[in-house]
MITOR-216441 format. One record per atom (N, C-alpha, C, O): residue in three letters; x, y, z. Coordinates in steps of 0.1 Angstrom, whole numbers, plus 2048, in hexadecimal, padded with zeros to 3 digits. Atoms other than C-alpha are relative to their C-alpha. Example, Ala and Ser with C-alpha at 12.3 -4.5 7.8 and 13.67 -1.06 7.14 Angstrom:
# residues 2
ALA8097F4800
ALA87B7D384E
ALA80980C800
ALA81380C807
SER7F77F5800
SER8897F5847
SER7F880B808
SER7FD816809
END
This chain:
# residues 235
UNK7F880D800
UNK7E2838853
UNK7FA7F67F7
UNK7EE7F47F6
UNK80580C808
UNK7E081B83B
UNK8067F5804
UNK8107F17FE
UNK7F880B7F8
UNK7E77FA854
UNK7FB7F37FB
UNK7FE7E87FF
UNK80680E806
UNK7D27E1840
UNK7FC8047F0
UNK7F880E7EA
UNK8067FB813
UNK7CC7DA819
UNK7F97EB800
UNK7F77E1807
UNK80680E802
UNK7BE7BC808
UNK8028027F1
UNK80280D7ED
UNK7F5805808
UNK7CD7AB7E7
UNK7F28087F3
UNK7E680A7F7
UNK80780080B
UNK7BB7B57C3
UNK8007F47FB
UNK8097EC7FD
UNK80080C807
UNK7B179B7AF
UNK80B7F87F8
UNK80E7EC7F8
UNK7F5803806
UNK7CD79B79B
UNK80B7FD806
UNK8147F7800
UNK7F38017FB
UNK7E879B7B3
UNK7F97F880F
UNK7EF7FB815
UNK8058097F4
UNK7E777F7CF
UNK80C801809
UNK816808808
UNK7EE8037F7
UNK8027727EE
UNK8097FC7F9
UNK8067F57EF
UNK7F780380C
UNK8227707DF
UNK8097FC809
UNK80B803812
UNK7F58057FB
UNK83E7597EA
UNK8077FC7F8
UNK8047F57EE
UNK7F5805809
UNK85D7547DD
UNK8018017F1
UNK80380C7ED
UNK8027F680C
UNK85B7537B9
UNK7F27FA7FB
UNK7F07EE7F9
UNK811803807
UNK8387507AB
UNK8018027F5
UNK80880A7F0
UNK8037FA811
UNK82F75078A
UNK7F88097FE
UNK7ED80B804
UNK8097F57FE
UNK82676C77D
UNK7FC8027EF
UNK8037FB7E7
UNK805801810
UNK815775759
UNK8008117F8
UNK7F8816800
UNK8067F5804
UNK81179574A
UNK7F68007F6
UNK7F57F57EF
UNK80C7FD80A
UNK7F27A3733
UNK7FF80C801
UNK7FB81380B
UNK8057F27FA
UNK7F57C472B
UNK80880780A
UNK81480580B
UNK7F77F67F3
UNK7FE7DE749
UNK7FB7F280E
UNK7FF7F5819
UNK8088087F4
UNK7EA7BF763
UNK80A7F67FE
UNK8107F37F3
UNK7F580A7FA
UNK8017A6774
UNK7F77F7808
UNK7F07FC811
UNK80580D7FF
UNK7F478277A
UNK8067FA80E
UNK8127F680C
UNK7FA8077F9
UNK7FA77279C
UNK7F87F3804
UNK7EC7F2807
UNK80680F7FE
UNK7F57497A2
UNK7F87FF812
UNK7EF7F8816
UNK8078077F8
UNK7F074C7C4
UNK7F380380A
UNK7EC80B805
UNK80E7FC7FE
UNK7D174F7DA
UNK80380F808
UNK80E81380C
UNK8017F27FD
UNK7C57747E5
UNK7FC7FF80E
UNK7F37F9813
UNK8047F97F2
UNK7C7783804
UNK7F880B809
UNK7FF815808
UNK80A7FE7FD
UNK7AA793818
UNK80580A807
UNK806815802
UNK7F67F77F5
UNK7BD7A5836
UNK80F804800
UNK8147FD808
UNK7EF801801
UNK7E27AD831
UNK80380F80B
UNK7FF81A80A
UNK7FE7F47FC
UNK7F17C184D
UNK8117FF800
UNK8177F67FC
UNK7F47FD7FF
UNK8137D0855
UNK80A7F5802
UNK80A7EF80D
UNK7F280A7F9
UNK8327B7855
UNK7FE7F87F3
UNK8087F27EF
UNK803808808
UNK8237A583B
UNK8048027EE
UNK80480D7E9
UNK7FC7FB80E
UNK82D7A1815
UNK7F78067F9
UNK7EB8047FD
UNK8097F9807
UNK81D7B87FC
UNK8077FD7F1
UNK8137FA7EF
UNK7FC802810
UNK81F7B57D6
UNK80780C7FB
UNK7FE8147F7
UNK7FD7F3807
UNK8347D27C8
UNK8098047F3
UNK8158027F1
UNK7FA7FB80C
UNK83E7DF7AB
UNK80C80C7FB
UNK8088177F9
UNK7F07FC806
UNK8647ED79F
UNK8028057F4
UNK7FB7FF7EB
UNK7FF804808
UNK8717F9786
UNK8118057FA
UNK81880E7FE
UNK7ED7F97FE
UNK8977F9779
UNK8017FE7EE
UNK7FD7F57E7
UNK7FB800808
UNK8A380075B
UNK7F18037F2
UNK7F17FD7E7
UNK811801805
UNK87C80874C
UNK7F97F07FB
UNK7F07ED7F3
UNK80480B7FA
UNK87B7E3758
UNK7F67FB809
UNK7FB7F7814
UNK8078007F2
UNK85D7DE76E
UNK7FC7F1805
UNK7F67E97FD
UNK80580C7F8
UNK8587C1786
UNK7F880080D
UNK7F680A814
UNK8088017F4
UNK8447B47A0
UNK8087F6809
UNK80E7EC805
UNK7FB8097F8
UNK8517A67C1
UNK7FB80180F
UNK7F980C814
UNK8087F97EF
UNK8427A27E7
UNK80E809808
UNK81A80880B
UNK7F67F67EE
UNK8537B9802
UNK7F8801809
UNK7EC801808
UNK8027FD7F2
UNK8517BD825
UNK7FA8087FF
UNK8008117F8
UNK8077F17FB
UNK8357D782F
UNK80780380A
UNK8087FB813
UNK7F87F67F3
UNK8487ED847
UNK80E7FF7FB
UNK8137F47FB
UNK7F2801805
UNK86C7F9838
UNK8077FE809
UNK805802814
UNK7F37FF7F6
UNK8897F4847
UNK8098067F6
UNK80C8037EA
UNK7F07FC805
UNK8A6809840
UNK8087FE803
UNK80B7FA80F
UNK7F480A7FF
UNK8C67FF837
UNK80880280C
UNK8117FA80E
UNK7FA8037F2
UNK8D280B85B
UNK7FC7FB809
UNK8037FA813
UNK8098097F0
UNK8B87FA873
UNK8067F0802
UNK8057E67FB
UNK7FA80E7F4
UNK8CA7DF88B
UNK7F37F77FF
UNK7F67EC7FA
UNK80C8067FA
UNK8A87D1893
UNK7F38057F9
UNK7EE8107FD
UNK80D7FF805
UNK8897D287F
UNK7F380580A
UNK7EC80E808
UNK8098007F1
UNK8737D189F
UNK80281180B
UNK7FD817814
UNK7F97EF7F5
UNK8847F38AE
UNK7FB8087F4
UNK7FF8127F9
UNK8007FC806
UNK87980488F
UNK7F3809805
UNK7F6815807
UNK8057FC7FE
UNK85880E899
UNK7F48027F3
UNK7F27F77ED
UNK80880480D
UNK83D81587C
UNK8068097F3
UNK8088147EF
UNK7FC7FB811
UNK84981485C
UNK7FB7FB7F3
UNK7FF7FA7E8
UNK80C80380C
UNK82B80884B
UNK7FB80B7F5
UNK7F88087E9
UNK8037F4804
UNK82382B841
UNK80E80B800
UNK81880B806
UNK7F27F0803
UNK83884C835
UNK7F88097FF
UNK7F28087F5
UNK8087F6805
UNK82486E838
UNK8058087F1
UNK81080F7EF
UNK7F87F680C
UNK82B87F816
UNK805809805
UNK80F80B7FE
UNK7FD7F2800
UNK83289F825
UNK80F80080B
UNK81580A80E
UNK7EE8047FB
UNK853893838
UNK8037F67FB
UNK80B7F0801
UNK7F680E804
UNK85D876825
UNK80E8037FC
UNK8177FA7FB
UNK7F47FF807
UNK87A887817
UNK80D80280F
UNK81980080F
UNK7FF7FD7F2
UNK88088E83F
UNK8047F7807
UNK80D7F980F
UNK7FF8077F0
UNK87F872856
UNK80E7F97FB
UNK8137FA7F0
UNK7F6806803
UNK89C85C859
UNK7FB7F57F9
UNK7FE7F47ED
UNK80480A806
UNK88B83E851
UNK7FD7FD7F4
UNK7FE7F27EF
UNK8077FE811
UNK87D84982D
UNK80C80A7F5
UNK80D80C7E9
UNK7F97F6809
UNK895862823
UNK8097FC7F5
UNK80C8037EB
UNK7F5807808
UNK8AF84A815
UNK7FB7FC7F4
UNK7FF7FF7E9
UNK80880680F
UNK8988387FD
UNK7FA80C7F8
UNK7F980C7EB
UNK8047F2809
UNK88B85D7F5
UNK8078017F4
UNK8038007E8
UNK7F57FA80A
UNK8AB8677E6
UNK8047F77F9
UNK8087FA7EE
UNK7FA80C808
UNK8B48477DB
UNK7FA7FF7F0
UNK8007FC7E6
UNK805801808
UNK8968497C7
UNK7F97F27FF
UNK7F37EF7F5
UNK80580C800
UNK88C8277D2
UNK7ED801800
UNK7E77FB809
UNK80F804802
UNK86582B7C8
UNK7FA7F57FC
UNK8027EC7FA
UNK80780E800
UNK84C8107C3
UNK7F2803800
UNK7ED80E800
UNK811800805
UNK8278067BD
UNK7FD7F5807
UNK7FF7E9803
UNK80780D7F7
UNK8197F37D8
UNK7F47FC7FB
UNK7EA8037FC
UNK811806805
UNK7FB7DF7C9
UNK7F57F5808
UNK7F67EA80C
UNK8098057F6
UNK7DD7DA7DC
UNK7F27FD7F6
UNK7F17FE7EA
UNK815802801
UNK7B37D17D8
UNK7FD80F803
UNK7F68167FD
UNK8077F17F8
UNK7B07F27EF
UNK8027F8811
UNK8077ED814
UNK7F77FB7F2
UNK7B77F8814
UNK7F080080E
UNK7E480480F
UNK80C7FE7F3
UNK7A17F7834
UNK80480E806
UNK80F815806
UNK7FF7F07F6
UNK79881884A
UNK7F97F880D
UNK7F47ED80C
UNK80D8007F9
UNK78681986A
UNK80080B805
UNK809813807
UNK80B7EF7FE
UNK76B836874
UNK8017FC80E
UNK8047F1810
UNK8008047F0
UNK76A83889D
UNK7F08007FD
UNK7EF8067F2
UNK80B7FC7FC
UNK7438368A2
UNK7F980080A
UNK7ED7FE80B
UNK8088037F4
UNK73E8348C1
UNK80D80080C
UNK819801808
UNK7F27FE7F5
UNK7568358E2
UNK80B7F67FD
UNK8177F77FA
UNK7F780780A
UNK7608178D7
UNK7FF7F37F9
UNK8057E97FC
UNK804808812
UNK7538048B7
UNK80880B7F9
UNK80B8167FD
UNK7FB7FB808
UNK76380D89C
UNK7FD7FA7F3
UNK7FF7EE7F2
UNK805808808
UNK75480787A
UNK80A8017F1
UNK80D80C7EB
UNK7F37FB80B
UNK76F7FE85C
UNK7F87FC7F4
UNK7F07F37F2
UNK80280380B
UNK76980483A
UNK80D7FE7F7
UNK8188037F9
UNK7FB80180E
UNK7777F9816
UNK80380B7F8
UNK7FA8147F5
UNK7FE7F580C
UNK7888107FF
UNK8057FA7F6
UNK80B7F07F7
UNK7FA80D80A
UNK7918037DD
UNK7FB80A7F3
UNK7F38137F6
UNK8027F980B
UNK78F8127B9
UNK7F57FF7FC
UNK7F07F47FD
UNK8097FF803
UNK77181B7AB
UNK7FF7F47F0
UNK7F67ED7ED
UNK80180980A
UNK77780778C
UNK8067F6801
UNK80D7F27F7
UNK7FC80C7FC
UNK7817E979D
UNK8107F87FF
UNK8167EE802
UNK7ED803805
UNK7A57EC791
UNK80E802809
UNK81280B811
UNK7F48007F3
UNK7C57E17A3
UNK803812807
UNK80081B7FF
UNK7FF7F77F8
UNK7CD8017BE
UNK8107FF803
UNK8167F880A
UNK7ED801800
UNK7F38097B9
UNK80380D806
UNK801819801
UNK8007F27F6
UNK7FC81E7D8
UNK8128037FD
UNK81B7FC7F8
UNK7EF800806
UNK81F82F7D3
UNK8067FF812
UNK80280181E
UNK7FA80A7F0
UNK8368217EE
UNK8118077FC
UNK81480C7F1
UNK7F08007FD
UNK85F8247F9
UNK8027F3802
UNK7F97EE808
UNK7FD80C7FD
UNK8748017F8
UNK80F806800
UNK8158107FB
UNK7F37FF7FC
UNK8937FD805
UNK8077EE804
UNK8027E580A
UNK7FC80F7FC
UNK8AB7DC806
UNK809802812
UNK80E80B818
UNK7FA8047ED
UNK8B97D082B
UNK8087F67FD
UNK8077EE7F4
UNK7F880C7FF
UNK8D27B9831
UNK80080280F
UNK80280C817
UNK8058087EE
UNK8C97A7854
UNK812800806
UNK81A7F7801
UNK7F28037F7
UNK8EC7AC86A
UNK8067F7807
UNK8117F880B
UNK7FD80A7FB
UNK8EB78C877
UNK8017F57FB
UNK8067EB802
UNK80780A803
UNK8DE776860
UNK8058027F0
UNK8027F87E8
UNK7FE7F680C
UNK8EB78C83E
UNK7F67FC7F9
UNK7F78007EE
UNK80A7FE809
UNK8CD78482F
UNK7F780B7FD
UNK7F3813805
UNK8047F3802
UNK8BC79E819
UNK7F0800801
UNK7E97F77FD
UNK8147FE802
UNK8927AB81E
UNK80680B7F8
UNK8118127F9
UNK8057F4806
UNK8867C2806
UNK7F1804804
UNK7E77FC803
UNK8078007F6
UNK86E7D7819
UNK7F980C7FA
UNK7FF8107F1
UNK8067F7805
UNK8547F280F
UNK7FA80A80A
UNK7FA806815
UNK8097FB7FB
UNK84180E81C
UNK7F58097F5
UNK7F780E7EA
UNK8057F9808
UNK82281E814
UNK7FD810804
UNK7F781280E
UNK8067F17FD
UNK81D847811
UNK7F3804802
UNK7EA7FF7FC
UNK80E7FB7FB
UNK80185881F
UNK80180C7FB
UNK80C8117F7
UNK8097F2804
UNK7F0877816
UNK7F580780B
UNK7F1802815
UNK80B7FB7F9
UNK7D6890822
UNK7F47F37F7
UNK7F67ED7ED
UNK80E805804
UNK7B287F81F
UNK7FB8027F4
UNK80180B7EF
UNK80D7F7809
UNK799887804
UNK7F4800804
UNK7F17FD80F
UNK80A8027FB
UNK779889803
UNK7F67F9805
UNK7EC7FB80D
UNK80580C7FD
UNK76E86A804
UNK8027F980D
UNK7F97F3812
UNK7F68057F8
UNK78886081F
UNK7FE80980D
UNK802805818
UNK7FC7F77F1
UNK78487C838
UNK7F37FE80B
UNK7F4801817
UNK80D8037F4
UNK76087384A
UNK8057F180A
UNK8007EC813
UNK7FD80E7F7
UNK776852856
UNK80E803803
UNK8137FE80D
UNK7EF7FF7FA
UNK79C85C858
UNK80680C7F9
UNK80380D7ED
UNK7FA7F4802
UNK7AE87E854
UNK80E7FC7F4
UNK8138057ED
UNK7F67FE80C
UNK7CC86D839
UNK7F87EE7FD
UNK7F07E6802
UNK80780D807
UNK7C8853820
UNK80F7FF7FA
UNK8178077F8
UNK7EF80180A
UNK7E883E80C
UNK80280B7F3
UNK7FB8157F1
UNK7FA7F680F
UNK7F58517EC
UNK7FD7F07F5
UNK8017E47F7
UNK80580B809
UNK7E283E7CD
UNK80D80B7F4
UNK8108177F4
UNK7F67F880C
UNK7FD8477AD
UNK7F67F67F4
UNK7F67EA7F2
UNK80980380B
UNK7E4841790
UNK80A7FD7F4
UNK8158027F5
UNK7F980A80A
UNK7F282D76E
UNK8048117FA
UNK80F8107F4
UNK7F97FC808
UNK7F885275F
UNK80B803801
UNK8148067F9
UNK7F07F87FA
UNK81485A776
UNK80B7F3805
UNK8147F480D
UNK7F780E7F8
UNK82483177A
UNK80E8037F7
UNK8197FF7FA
UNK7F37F8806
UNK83E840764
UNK80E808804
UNK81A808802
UNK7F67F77FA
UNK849859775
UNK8027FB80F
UNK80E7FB814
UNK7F68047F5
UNK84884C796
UNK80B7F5803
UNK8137F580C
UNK7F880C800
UNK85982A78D
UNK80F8067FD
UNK819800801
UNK7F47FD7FE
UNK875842783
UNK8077FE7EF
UNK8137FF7EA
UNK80180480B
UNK86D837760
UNK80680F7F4
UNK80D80E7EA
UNK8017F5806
UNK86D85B752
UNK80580D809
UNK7FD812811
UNK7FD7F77FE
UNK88187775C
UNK7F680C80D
UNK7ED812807
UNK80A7FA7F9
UNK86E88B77C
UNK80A80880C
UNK81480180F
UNK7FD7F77F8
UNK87A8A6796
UNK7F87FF80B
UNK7EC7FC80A
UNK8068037F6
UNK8728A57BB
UNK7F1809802
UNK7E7803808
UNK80B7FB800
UNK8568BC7B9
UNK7F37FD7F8
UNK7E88017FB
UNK806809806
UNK8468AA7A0
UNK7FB7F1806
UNK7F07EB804
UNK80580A7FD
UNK84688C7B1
UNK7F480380E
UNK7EA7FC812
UNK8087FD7EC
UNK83989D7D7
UNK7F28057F6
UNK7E88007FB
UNK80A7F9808
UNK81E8AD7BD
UNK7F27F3800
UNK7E67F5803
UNK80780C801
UNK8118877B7
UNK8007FD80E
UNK7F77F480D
UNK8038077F0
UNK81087D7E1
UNK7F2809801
UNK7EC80A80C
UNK8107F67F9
UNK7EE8957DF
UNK7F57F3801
UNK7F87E77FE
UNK80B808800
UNK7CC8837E5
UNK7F77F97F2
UNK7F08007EB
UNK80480280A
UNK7BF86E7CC
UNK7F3803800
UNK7ED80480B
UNK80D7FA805
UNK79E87A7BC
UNK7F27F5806
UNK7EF7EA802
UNK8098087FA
UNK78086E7D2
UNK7F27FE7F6
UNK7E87FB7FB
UNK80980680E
UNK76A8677B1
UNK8077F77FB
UNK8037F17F1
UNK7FC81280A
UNK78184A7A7
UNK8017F8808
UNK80B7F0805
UNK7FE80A7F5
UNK77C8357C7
UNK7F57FD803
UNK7EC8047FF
UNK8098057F7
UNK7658217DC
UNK8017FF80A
UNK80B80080F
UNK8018027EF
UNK75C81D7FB
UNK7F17F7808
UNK7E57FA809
UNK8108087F5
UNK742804813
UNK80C7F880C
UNK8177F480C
UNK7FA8047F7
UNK7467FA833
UNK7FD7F07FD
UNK7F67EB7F4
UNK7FA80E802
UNK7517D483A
UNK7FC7FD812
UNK7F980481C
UNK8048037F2
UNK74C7C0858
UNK80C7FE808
UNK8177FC804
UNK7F77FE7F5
UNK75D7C287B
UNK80E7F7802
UNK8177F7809
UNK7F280C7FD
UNK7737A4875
UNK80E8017FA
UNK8197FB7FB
UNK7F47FA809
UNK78A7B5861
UNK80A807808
UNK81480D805
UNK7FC7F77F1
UNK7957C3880
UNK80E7F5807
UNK8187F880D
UNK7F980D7F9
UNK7A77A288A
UNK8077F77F1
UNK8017F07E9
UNK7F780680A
UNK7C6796872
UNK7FD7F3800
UNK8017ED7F5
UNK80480E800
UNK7BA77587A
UNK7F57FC7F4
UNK7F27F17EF
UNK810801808
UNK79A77C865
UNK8097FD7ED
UNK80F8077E8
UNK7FD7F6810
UNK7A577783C
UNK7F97F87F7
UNK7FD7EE7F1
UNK80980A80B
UNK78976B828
UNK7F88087F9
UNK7F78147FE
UNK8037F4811
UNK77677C802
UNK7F680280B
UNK7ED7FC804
UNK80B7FA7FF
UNK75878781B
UNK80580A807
UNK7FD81280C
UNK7FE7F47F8
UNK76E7A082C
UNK7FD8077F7
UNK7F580F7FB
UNK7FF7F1809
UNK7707B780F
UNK7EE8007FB
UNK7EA8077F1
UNK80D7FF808
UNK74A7B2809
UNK7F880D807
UNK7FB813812
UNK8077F37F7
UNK7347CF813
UNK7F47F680B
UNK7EC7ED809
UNK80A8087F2
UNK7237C783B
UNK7F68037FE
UNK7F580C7F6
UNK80B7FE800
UNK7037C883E
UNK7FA807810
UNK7F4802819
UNK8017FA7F7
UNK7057E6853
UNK7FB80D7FD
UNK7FC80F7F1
UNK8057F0808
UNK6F680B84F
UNK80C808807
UNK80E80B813
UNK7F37F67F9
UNK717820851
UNK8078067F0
UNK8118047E9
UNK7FC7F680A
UNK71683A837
UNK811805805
UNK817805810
UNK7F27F5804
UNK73684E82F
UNK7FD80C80B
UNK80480F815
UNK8057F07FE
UNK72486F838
UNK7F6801809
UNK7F180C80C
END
């Protein structure tokens, strides 16, 4: 499960319309960065139409275009790769082809250690560079209110190696060679794309644990993501 992330440097909270900059493939956001971000909450994500790519927040947790009630949905923070093309909730955006690039800092886990402590660690790119998980977006038009959310989810995976001494799946990282193909940019066949939902390479990541407050959405300040000053190897 991936139920918490926290912003990269480059991409901060985004409301409404922000200015945004480009340099390069890196996207510039004015406003301040967020430490904790959980489910319900906007996320920075990346589109692309027409080999046009943009950045815009969505709702974490999708809604599809047939849910009455957002709240009756259940969790749709996550999509396992290995039925996304399956469940009702994901399947539409599957075919649709509505892919995306959720852009994070990196993501919280927690390890059980104990009956019940639980110690969470930091995951985040080994070269410190934005973490663009590949995601499903889908637009909603609210039934009562016709107003539209645009809403995201992020795909999971088996673990790797790095990932599996604290949680059995980890999100799906889509690395800059494949933002092409999954944006939809370049010609790709479904088995090509399920080929990319595998585990990203546990030699291009990090990992330290962080302290317990990260635990509580209330908590969102730059010493969460710092490494605790706890002894809680990986292995």
């Amino acid at each position: 499960m991936c139920g918490r992330v926290f912003d990269p440097e480059e991409v901060s909270e985004i409301k409404l319309n922000p200015l945004k900059k480009r340099r390069g493939d890196r996207w510039l956001w004015t406003l301040p960065r967020r430490y904790n971000v959980p489910p319900t909450m906007p996320l920075p994500v990346m589109t692309s139409t027409d080999g046009v790519r943009t950045i815009e927040p969505m709702r974490w947790g999708l809604i599809p275009p047939w849910a009455k009630d957002p709240k009756k949905l259940g969790n749709t923070f996550n999509a396992r790769a290995d039925t996304i093309d399956q469940k009702p909730a994901f399947k539409g955006a599957w075919k649709a082809q509505r892919r995306c690039l959720v852009l994070v800092g990196g993501f919280y886990e927690w390890r059980r250690s104990g009956v019940a402590d639980k110690q969470p660690f930091a995951f985040a790119m080994g070269n410190h560079d934005i973490m663009t998980l590949g995601g499903l977006w889908e637009p909603w038009k609210n039934p009562e209110t016709s107003e539209w959310t645009r809403s995201c989810t992020i795909i999971t995976t088996e673990a790797n190696d790095l990932l599996a001494p604290v949680h059995d799946r980890m999100p799906v990282i889509i690395g800059s060679e494949n933002w092409d193909k999954w944006l939809g940019e370049d010609a790709v066949n479904d088995n090509e794309l399920k080929a990319m939902l595998a585990p990203f390479p546990a030699p291009r990541l990090a990992a330290w644990p962080v302290d317990q407050r990260v635990g509580s959405v209330r908590n969102d300040t730059a010493d969460l993501i710092e490494r605790a000053a706890v002894q809680a190897a990986l292995l």
